[in-house]
N, C-alpha and C positions, 0 to 999 in steps of 0.2 A: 386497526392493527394490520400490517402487512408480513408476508412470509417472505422469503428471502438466503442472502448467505451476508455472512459475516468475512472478507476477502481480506486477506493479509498477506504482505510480500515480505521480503529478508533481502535487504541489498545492502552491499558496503557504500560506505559514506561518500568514496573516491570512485563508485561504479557510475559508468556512463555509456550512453547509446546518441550516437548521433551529434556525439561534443558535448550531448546538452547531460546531466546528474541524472543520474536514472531515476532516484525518485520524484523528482524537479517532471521529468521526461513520465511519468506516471500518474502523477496531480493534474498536468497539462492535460493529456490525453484522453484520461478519464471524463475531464470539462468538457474536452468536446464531445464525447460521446453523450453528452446531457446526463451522465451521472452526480447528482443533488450534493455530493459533500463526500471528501476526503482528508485525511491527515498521515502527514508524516513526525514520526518520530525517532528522536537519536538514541540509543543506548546506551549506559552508563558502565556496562558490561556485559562479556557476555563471551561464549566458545561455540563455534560450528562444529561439521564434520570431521575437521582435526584435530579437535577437541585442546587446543591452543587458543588459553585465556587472555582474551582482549579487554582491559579497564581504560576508561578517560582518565588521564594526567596531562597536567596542564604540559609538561613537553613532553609529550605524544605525538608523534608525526600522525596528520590525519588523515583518515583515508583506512583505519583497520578496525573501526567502528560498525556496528550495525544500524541502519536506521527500517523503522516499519511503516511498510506506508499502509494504510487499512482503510476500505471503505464500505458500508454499509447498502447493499442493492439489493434489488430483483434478481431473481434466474436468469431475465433475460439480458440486465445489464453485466451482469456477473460473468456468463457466457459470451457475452459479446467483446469486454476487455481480453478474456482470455483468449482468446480470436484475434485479435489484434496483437497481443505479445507473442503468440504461436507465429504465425504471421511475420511480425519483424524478429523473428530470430533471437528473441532475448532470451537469457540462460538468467533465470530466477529460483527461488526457492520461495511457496507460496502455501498457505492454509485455505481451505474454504469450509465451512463453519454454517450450516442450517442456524437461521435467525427468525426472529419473531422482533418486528419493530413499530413502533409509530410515536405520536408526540401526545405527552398528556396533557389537557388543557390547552388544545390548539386554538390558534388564532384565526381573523381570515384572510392574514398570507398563506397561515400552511396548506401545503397541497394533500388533499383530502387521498 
């Protein structure tokens, strides 16, 4: 079992940095940093700080969606992405979440 944070971001669907989809631009980055596994997900609904309710319907212009990108680290990778988005100047909305992780019934790919 390893200690860790549970990392979660809030980006609209249409957010971008660098041309590239911010969360697209967040999965990438993370990879190269050698962090082990990420996911993004889209919303089905949901209201921010404006408290202005966004649902998926199928003619929805998109782009007013939430999607979450989340990934499971160390402190050190944890602190080191967040160094990076400090860094390039992204304006995000983000969780971070003390975890407790590992895999039960590991194999000998997984990394011990």
């Amino acid at each position: 079992m390893s200690e860790g944070h549970f990392l979660r971001f809030y980006v609209h669907e249409g957010q971008r940095h660098h041309h590239t989809l911010l969360w697209e631009w967040l999965l990438q980055h993370a990879n190269k940093l050698g962090i082990p596994g990420g996911s993004a997900f889209k919303a089905m609904a949901g209201f921010g700080r404006h408290h202005v309710l966004h649902e998926a319907h199928f003619f929805e212009l998109a782009g007013s969606l939430a999607v979450e990108v989340e990934f499971i680290v160390t402190e050190a990778e944890s602190a080191q992405l967040l160094e990076l988005i400090e860094r390039e100047k992204i304006r995000v909305f983000y969780a971070c979440i003390p975890a407790r992780f590992g895999i039960i019934n590991p194999d000998r790919k997984d990394v011990a």
